[in-house]
N, C-alpha and C positions, 0 to 999 in steps of 0.2 A: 504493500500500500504506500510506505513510502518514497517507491520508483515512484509511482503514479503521481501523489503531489507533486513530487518534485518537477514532474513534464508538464505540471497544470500548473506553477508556478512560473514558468520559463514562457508561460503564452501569457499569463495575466500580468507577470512584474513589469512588463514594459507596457509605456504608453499607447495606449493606440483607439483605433475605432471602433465600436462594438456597437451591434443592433442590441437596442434595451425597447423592453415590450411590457406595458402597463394594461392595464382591463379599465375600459373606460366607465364613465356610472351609465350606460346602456348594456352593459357586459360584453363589450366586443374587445376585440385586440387589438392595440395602437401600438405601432413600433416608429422607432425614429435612430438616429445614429448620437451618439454621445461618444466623446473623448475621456474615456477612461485610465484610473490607474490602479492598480492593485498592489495592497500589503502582503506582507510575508505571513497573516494572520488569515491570508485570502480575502479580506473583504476587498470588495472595491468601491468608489469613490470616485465622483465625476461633478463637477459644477452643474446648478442650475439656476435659470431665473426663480425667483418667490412667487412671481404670477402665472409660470408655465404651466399648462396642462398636466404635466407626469407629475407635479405634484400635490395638485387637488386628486389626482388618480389614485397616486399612493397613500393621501392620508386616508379614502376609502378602501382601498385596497392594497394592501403592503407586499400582494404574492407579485414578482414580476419575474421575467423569463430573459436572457441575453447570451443571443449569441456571438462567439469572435474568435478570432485566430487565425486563418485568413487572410494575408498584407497584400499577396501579391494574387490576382482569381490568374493567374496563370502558371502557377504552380500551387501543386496539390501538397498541401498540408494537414497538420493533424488540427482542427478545431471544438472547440468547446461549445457546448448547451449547459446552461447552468442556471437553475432553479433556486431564487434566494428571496429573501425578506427585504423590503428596504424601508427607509427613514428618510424624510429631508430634515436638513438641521440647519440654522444659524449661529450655533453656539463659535467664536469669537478663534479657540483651537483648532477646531474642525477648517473653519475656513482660511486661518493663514496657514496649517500644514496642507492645505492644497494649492496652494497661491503661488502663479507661476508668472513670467511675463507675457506670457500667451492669453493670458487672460483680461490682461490690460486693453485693448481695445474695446474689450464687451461692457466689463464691470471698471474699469477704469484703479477702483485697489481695492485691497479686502472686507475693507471696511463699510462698503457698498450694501444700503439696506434690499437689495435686490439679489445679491449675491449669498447663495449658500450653497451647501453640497448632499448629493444621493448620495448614501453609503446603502449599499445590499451586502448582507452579512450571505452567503450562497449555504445550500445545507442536501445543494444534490446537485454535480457534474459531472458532466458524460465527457468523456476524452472521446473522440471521434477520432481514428485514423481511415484516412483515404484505401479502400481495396480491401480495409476489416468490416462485415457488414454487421457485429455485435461490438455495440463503444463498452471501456472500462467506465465502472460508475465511481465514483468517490463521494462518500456522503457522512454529513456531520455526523460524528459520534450520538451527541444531543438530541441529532433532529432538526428541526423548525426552529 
């Protein structure tokens, strides 16, 4: 089990693009692209506006879905489906340890009453390799 984190670790620790999927209040599925980052703890962690749709979605509903892994669609890699819980927050920590200069065009600096962050805590992913057609699951001890 510890191979496996570790190769689910090496797609989430770096930056990058991931499709994040909220259940709207009509119960449908809304996906959009977010710039994510992920801990060594696996949660991940991505800026959002306070007015955005994903997170009036999430404070109804906290189940959200994200896939990524993925950089290049022309070569086949191994990607992730990952089943987690999430929060938005503006607690003051939360948003300057995500605080990049890439962000400086949208929110201008951390301090931005508009500016806060998705953490999904995940508690079920699938490690998908290309030409395997059963993924490895890795899934919280805990649970939910």
């Amino acid at each position: 089990m510890q191979d496996l984190r570790e190769r689910i670790m090496r797609i989430i620790g770096r930056p990058q693009l991931m499709e994040f999927a909220t259940i709207t209040e009509d119960g449908k599925p809304w996906v959009r692209y977010v710039l994510s980052f992920g801990s060594k703890d696996m949660t991940i962690r991505f800026s959002s506006f306070a007015s955005a749709r994903k997170v009036k979605q999430i404070a109804a509903n906290p189940e959200v879905h994200i896939t990524c892994g993925v950089i290049d669609p022309t070569k086949m890699a191994p990607y992730l489906q990952i089943q987690g819980m999430a929060r938005y927050t503006t607690e003051k920590e939360e948003r300057y340890a995500l605080w990049n200069d890439m962000l400086k065009p949208i929110f201008s600096n951390p301090d931005n009453p508009n500016y806060g962050i998705v953490i999904v805590a995940p508690y079920r992913i699938e490690y998908c390799t290309p030409g395997v057609f059963v993924p490895e699951v890795w899934e919280r001890p805990e649970g939910k």
